[in-house]
DRENDO-1510 file (C-alpha; in Angstrom, 1 decimal, always signed):
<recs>
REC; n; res; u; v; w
REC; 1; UNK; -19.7; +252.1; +118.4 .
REC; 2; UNK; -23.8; +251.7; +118.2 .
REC; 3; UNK; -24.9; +252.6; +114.9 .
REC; 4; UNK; -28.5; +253.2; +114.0 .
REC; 5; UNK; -29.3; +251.7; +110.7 .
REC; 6; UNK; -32.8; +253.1; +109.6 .
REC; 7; UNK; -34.2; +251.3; +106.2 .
REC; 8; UNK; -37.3; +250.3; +104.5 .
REC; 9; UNK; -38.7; +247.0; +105.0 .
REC; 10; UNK; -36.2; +244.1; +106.4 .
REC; 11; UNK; -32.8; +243.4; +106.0 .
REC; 12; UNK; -34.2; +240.3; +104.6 .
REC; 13; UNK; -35.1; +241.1; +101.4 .
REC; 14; UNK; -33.1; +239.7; +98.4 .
REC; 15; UNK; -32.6; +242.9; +96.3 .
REC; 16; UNK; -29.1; +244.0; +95.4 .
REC; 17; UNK; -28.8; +247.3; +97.9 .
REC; 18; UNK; -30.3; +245.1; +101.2 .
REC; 19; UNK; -27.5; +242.8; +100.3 .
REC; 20; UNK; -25.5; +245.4; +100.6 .
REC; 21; UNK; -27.0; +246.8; +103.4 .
REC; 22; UNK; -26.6; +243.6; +104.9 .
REC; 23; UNK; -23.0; +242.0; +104.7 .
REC; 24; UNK; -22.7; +245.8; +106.2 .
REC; 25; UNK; -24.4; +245.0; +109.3 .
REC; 26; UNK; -22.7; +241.5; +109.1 .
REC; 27; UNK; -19.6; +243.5; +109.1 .
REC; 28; UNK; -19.7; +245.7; +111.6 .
REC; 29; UNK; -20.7; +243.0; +114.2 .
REC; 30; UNK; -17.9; +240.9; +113.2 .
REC; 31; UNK; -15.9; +244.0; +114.7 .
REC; 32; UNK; -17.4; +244.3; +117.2 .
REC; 33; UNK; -20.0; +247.5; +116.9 .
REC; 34; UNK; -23.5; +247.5; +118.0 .
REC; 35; UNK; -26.2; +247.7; +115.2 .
REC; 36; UNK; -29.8; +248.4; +116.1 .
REC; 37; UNK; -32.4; +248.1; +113.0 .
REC; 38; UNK; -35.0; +250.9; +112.2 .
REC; 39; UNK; -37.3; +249.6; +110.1 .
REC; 40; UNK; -39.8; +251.7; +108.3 .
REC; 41; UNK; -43.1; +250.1; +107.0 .
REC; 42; UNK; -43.1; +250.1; +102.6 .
REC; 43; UNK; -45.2; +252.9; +101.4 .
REC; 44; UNK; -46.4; +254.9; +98.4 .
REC; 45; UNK; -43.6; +258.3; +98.0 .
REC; 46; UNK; -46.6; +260.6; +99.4 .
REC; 47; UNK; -47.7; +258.6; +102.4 .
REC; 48; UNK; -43.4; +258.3; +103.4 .
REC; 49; UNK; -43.8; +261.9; +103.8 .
REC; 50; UNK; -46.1; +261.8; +106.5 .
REC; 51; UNK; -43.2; +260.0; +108.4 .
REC; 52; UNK; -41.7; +263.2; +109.3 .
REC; 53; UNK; -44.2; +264.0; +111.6 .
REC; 54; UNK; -44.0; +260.5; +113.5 .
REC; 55; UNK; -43.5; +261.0; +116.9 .
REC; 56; UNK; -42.2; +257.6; +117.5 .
REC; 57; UNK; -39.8; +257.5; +114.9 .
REC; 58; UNK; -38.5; +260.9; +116.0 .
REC; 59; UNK; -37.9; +259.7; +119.6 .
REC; 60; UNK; -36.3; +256.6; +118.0 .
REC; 61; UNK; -33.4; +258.8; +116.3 .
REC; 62; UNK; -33.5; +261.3; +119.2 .
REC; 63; UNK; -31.8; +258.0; +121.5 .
REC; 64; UNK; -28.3; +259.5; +123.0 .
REC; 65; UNK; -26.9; +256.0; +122.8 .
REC; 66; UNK; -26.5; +256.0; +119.1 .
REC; 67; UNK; -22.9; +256.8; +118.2 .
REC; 68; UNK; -23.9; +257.7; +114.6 .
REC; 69; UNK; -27.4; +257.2; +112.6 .
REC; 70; UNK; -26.6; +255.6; +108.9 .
REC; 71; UNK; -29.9; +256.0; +106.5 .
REC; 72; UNK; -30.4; +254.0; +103.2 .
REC; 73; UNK; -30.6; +257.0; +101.0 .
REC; 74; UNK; -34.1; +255.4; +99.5 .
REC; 75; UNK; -35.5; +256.6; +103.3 .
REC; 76; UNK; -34.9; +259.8; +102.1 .
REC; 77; UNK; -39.1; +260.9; +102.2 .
REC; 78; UNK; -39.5; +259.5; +105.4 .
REC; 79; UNK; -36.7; +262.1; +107.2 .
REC; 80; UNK; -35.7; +265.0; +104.8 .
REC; 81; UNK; -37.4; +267.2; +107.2 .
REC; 82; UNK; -37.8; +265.0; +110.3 .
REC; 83; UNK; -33.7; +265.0; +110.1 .
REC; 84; UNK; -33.5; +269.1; +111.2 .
REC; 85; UNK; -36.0; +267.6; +114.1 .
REC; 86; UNK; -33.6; +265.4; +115.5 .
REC; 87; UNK; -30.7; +267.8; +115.3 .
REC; 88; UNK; -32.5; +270.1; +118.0 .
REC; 89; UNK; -32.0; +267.7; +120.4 .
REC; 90; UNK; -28.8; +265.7; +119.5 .
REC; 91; UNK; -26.2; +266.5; +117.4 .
REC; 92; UNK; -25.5; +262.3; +116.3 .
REC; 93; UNK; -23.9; +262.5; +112.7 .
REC; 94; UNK; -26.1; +261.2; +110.3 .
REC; 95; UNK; -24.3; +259.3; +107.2 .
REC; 96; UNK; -26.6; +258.7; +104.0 .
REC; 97; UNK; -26.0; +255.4; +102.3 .
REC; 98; UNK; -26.6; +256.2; +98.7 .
REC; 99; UNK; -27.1; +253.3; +96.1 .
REC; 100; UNK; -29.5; +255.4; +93.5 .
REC; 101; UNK; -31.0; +258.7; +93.4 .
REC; 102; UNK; -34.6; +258.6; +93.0 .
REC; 103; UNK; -33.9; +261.5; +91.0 .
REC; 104; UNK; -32.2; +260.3; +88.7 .
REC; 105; UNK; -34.8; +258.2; +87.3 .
REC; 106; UNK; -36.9; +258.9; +84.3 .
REC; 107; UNK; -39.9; +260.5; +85.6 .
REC; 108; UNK; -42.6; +262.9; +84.3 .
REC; 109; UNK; -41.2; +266.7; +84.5 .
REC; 110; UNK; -43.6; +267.7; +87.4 .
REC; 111; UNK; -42.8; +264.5; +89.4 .
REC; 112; UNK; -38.9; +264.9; +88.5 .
REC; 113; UNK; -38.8; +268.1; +90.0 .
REC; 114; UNK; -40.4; +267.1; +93.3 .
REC; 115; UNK; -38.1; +264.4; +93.7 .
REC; 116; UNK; -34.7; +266.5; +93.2 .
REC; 117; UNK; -36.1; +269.3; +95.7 .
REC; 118; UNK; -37.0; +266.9; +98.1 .
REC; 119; UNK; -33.5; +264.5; +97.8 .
REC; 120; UNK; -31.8; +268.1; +97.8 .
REC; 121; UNK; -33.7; +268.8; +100.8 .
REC; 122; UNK; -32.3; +265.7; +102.3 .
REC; 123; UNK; -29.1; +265.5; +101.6 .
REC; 124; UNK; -28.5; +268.9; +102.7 .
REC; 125; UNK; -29.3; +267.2; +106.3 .
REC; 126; UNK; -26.6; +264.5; +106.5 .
REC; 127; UNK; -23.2; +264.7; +107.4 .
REC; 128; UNK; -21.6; +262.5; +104.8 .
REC; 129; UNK; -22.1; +259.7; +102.4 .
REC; 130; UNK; -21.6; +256.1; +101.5 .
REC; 131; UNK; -21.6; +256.0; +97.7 .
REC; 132; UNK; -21.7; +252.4; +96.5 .
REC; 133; UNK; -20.2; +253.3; +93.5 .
REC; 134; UNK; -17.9; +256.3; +91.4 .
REC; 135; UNK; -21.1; +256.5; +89.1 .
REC; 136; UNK; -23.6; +257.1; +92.6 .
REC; 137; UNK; -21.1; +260.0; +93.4 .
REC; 138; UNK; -21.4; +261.7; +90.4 .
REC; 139; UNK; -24.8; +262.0; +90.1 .
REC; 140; UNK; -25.3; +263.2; +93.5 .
REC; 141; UNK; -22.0; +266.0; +92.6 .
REC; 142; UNK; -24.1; +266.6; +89.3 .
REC; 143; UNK; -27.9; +267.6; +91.8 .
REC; 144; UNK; -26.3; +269.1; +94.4 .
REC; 145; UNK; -23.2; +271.2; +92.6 .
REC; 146; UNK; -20.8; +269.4; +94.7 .
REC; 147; UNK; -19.9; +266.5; +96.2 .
REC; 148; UNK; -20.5; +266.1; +100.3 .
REC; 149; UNK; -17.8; +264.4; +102.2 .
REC; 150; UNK; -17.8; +260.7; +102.1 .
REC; 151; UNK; -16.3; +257.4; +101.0 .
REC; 152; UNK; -17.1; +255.3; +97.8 .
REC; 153; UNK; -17.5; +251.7; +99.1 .
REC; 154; UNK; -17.9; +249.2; +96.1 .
REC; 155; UNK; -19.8; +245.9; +96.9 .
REC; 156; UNK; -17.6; +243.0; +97.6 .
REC; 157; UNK; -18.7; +240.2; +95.1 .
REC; 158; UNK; -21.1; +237.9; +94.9 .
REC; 159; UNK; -22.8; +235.9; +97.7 .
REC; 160; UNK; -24.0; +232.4; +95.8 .
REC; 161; UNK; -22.1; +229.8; +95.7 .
REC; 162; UNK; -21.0; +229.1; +92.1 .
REC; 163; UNK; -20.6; +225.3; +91.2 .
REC; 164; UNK; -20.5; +225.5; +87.5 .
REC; 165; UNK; -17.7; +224.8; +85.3 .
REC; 166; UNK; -16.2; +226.5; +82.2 .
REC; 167; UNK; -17.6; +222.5; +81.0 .
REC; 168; UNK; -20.5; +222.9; +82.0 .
REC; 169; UNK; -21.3; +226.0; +81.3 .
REC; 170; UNK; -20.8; +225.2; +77.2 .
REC; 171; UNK; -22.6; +221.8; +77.8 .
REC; 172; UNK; -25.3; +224.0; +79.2 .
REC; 173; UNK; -25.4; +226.8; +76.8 .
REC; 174; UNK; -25.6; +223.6; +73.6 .
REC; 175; UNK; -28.7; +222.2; +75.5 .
REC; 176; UNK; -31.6; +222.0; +73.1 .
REC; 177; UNK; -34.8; +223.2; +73.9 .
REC; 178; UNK; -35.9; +226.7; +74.1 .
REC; 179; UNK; -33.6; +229.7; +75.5 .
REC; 180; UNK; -33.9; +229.9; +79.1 .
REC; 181; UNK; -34.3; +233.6; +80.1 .
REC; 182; UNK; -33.9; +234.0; +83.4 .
REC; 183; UNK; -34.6; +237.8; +85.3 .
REC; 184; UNK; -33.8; +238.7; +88.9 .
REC; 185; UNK; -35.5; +241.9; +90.2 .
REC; 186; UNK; -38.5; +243.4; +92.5 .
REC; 187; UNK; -41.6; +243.9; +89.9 .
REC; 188; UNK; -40.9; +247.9; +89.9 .
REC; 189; UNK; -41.1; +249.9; +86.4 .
REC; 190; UNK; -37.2; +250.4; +87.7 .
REC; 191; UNK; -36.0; +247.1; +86.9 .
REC; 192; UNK; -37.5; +246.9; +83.6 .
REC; 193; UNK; -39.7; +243.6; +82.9 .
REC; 194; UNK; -42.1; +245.1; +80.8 .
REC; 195; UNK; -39.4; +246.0; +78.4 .
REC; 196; UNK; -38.5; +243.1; +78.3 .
REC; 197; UNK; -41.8; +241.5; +77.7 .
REC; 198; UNK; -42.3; +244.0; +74.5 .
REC; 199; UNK; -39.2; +243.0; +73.1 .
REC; 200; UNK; -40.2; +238.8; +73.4 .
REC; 201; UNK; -43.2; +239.8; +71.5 .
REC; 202; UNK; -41.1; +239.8; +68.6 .
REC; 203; UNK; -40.0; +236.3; +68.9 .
REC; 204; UNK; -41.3; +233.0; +68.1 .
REC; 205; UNK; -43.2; +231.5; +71.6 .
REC; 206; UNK; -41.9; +228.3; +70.9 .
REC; 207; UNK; -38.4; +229.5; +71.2 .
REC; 208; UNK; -38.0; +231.2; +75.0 .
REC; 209; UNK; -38.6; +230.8; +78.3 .
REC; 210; UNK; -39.2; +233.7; +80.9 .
REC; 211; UNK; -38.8; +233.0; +85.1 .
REC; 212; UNK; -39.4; +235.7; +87.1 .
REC; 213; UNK; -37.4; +236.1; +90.4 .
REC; 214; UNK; -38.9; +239.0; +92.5 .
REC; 215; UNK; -40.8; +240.4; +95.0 .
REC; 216; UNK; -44.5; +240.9; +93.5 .
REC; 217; UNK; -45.6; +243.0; +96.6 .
REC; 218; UNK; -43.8; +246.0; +96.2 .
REC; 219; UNK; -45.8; +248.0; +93.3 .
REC; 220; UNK; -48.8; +245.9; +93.1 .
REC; 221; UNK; -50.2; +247.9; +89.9 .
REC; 222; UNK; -47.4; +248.0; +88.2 .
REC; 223; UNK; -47.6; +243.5; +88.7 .
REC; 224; UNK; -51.3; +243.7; +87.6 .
REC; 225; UNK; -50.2; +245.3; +84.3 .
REC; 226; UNK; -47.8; +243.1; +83.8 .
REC; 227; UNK; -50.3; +239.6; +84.6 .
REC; 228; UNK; -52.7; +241.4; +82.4 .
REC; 229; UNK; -49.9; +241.4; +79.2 .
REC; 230; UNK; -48.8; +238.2; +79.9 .
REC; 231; UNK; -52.3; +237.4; +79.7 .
REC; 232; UNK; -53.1; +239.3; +76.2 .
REC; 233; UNK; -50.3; +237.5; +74.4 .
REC; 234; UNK; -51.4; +234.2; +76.1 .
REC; 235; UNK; -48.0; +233.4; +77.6 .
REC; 236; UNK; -49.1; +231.5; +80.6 .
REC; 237; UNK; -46.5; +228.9; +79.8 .
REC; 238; UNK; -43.6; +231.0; +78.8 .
REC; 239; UNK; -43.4; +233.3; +81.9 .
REC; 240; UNK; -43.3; +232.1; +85.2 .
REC; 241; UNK; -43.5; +234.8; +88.1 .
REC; 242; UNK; -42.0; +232.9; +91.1 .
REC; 243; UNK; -41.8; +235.8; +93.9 .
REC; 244; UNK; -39.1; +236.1; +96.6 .
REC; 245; UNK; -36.6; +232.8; +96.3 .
REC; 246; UNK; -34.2; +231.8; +98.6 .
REC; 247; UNK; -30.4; +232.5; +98.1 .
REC; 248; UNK; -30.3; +228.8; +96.9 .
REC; 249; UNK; -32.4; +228.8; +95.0 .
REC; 250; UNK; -32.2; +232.0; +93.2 .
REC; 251; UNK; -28.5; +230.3; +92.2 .
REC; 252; UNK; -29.8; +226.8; +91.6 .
REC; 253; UNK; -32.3; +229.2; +88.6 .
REC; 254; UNK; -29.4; +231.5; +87.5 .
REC; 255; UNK; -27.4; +228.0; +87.0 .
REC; 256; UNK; -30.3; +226.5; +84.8 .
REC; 257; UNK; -30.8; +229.4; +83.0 .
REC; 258; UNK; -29.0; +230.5; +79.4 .
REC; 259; UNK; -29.0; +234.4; +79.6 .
REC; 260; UNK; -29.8; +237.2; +82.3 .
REC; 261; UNK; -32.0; +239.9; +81.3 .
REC; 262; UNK; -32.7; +243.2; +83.3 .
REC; 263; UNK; -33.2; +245.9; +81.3 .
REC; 264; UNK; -33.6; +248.2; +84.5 .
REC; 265; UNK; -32.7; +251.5; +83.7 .
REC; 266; UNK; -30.6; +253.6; +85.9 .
REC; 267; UNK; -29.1; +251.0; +87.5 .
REC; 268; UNK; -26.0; +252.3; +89.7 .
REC; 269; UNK; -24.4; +248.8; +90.5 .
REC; 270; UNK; -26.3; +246.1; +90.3 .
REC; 271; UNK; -25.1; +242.9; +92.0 .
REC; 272; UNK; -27.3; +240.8; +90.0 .
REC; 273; UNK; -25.6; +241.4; +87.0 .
REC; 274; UNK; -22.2; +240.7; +88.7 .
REC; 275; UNK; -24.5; +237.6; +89.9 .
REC; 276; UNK; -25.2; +236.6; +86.4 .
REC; 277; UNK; -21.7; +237.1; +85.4 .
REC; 278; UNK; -20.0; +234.8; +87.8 .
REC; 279; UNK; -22.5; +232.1; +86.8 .
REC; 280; UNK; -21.7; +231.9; +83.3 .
REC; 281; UNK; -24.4; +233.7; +81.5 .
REC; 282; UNK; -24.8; +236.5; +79.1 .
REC; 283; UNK; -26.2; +239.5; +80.1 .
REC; 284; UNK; -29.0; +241.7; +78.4 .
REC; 285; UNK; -29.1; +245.4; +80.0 .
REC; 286; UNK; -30.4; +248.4; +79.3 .
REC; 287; UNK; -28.0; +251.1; +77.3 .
</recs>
């Protein structure tokens, strides 16, 4: 088969759903398919709307040598309408890979509303789904009435190499010093950090420290808010905002480190928990 993959960004990037998105690919060329990338350019919500009226991108999905077209569901602006477009000229099935409704996070009531017409819009478009979990399923049964036709694929483990010991991991843990809190998300209100941030106020400087693993490029308002309060409560020693590690290194910080923290909230499978988990830490989430 030659299956169209259309995302945001690069298959690169370290989050938990372009893994995904990427032992996928790694996958599917092991068996033999063809995979050709679409990438879209990061953008605001309103300016991925425009995308719809792109020319280019509509020829792009238009091509008769795709065998089927698979979207990462968070594309969803970019094609809700652009999707009826293409079926005027082909009829290639179009499969949404769903790892969390936009929807389905907390939003004001006007903005909420947009959202759920517009992901309504779009998955009323595809012709099935990849839900990366039971929970992703449900929530898309629970905005649409019912549940389009698909398959629940969970991830498959973790990707670092893990080299600690149950010894080492107590030796670790009885270290003295101050408790290493370590957090491994994109700087978007999704994942969480300033939560986290308002809860450390509440504890003694001396006794914590924060590292950052994220992109810092994605919402860059949201990251000046969050410089500006570590700023205020002078913490330019406790928190360290390292960006985008390698896969090496992210482990190499996650085995240094005493406890995850991510209080992202929703979170439909995250892989840096599981991440956390298989490195011997405890892990802090939101309820």
């Amino acid at each position: 088969m030659h299956i169209a993959l259309v995302i945001y960004g690069s298959l690169d990037e370290v989050s938990g759903g372009f893994l995904y998105d990427r032992k996928l690919v790694e996958l599917l060329r092991r068996r033999g398919h063809d995979v050709t990338i679409i990438p879209l350019p990061w953008r605001s919500y309103g300016r991925s709307l425009m995308d719809n009226g792109s020319r280019h991108l509509l020829d792009r999905m238009q091509d008769r040598e795709f065998t089927v077209i698979v979207q990462d569901e968070l594309i969803h602006p970019s094609v809700f309408q652009l999707n009826r477009r293409v079926r005027r000229v082909v009829q290639t099935p179009i499969v949404a890979l769903i790892h969390l409704l936009r929807s389905s996070q907390q939003w004001p009531v006007w903005q909420q509303g947009f959202y759920r017409w517009v992901e309504r819009r779009y998955l009323a478009t595809v012709d099935g789904c990849i839900y990366a979990n039971g929970h992703i399923a449900d929530r898309v049964r629970a905005l649409l009435g019912t549940l389009p036709p698909g398959a629940i694929a969970h991830p498959a483990g973790s990707h670092l190499h893990v080299a600690l010991t149950p010894t080492q991991i107590v030796e670790r843990a009885q270290r003295p010093g101050p408790l290493k809190i370590i957090f491994v998300g994109n700087l978007i209100p999704l994942k969480g950090l300033h939560l986290l941030l308002e809860v450390l106020q509440y504890v003694p400087a001396t006794a914590w420290q924060l590292t950052v693993l994220g992109s810092v490029e994605r919402d860059p308002v949201y990251v000046r808010q969050v410089r500006r309060h570590i700023a205020a409560k002078g913490w330019g020693e406790q928190v360290r905002l390292r960006g985008l590690l390698s896969q090496t290194e992210v482990g190499d910080c996650l085995a240094a480190s005493h406890v995850f923290a991510m209080p992202s909230c929703p979170e439909g499978y995250s892989i840096a928990y599981q991440e956390a988990l298989s490195h011997g830490l405890p892990v802090l989430a939101h309820a």
